[in-house]
C-alpha positions in Angstrom: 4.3 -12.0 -15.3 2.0 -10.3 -12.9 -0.8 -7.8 -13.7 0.2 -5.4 -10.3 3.0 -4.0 -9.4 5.2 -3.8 -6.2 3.7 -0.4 -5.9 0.1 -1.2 -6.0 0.5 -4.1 -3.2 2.3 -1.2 -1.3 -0.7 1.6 -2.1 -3.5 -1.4 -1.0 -1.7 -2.2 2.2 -1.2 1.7 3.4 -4.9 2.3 2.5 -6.2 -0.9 4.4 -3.9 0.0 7.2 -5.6 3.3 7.2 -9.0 1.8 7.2 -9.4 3.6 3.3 -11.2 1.6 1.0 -10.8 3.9 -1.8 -7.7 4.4 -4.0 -7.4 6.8 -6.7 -5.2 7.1 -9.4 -4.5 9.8 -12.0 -8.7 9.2 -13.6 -9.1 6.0 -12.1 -10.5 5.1 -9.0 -11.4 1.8 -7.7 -14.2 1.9 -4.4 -14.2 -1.7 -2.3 -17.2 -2.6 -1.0 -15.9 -3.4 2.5 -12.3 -3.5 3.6 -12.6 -7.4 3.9 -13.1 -7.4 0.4 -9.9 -5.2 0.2 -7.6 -7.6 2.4 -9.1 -10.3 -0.3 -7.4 -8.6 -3.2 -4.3 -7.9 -0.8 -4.3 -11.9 -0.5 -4.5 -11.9 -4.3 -1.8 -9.7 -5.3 0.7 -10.9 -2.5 0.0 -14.5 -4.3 0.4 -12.9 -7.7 3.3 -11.1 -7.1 4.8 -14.6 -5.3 3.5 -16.8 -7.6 2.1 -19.0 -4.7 -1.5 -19.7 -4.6 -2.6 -20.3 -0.4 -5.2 -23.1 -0.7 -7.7 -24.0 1.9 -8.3 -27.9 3.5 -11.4 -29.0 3.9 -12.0 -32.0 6.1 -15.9 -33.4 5.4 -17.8 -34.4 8.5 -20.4 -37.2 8.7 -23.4 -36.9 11.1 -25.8 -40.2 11.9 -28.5 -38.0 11.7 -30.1 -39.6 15.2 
């Protein structure tokens, strides 16, 4: 079971789309430092909500160093 709600995924995206990185709720209100760090979260609970996790490849590179 996930910790958010349909609703709070809808509430992040319309304030991100509106370029507010505030959201307030009845005595609560939660302040992101940048909206970057909002779409993060958005990432979070889309993946929470899905239960998908997106995951990242790395490939390593090599340099001679010459």
């Amino acid at each position: 079971m996930s910790a958010y709600s349909t609703n709070d995924l809808a509430e992040l995206k319309a304030n991100y789309a509106k370029g507010i990185s505030e959201i307030s709720r009845g005595d609560e209100r939660v302040k992101f430092r940048s909206l970057a760090e909002m779409e993060r979260v958005i990432n979070r609970v889309e993946a929470s909500l899905t239960g998908t996790k997106r995951t990242s490849v790395r490939y390593p590179t090599f340099d001679k160093g010459l």
